[in-house]
Structure formats: structure tokens, C-alpha cells
N, C-alpha and C positions, 0 to 999 in steps of 0.2 A: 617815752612820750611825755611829754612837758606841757603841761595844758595853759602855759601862761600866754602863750599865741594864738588859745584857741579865740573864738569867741565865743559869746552868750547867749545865751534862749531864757528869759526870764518866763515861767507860764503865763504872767499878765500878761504877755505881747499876741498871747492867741486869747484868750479870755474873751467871749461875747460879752460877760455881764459889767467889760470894764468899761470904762471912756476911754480916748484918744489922751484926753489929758492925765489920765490914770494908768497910761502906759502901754494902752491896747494898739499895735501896731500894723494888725490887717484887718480887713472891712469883716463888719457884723457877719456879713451872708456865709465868711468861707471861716471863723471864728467858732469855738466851741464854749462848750457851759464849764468853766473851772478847772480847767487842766492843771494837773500836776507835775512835778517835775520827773515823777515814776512813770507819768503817762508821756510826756515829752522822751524818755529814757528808752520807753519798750519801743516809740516807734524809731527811733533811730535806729536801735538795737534791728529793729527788723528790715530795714534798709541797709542794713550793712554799713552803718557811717561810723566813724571812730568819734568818741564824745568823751566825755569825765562828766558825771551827773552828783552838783553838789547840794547838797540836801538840806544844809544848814545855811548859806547865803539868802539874802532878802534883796528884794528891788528897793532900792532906794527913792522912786519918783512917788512908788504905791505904798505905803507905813502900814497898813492893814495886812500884807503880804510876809511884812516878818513874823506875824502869829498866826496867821489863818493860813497861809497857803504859803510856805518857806519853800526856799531852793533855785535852782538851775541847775542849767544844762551847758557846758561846752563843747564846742563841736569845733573839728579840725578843720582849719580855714582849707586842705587840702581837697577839700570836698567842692568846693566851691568850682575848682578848675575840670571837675567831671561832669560839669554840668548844672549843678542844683546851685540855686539863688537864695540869699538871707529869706528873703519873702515866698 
């Protein structure tokens, strides 16, 4: 498994308490409070999706994420063609 093709899940991109310009990527309503990259990991883990959850990477757009709330998630772009969308 090669994760350099997967793509990314930064937890800023579900984060309610971000901005759009802070990197939050879906609407407040469907958005949670502070997810983590271990939170992002179980539910994948429980959908059955193949991932690599790296715990030490920061978002680059958000600088407050390299201390406060580090990591990501990659997720096998194979997933994509089952069905499920980045969003």
C-alpha cells in the first residue's frame, strides 16, 4: 500500500469552529466541533475504507493546527470509484 496516491482529510476541512479561509471545507450545519485526526481514523476504520492516518503532519493554510490539533488522514483514492465523494 503506497499512500503517496492517496489523498488528504486535514481535520480543519470538517472543523465547525473554522472559517472557510481557515480551511474548513464543508458547511457549518453538516461540520463538527474539533475533530481529530484519531476521530477522522475510527470512522474510516468503521466504514471499511483503506487510509494511512498521519499524526504528525500540519495543514499548511491553518498554523495554529501544527500545535493544537496536528495530523491527517489519507484515504485510497479507490474508494472514490465505490461510490463515496471527497465531500
Amino acid at each position: 500500500m503506497d499512500p503517496a496516491n492517496f489523498f488528504c482529510i486535514y481535520p480543519s476541512y470538517l472543523d465547525s469552529s473554522k472559517t472557510v479561509k481557515q480551511g474548513r471545507r464543508i458547511g457549518v450545519e453538516k461540520a463538527v466541533d474539533t475533530p481529530t485526526s484519531q476521530d477522522l481514523s475510527d470512522a474510516l476504520a468503521s466504514l471499511n475504507i483503506r487510509h494511512v492516518q498521519q499524526p504528525h503532519k500540519g495543514y499548511s493554510r491553518d498554523q495554529t493546527t501544527l500545535w493544537d490539533n496536528p495530523g491527517r488522514v489519507r484515504v485510497d483514492p479507490a474508494v472514490l470509484e465505490s461510490g463515496y465523494t471527497k465531500r
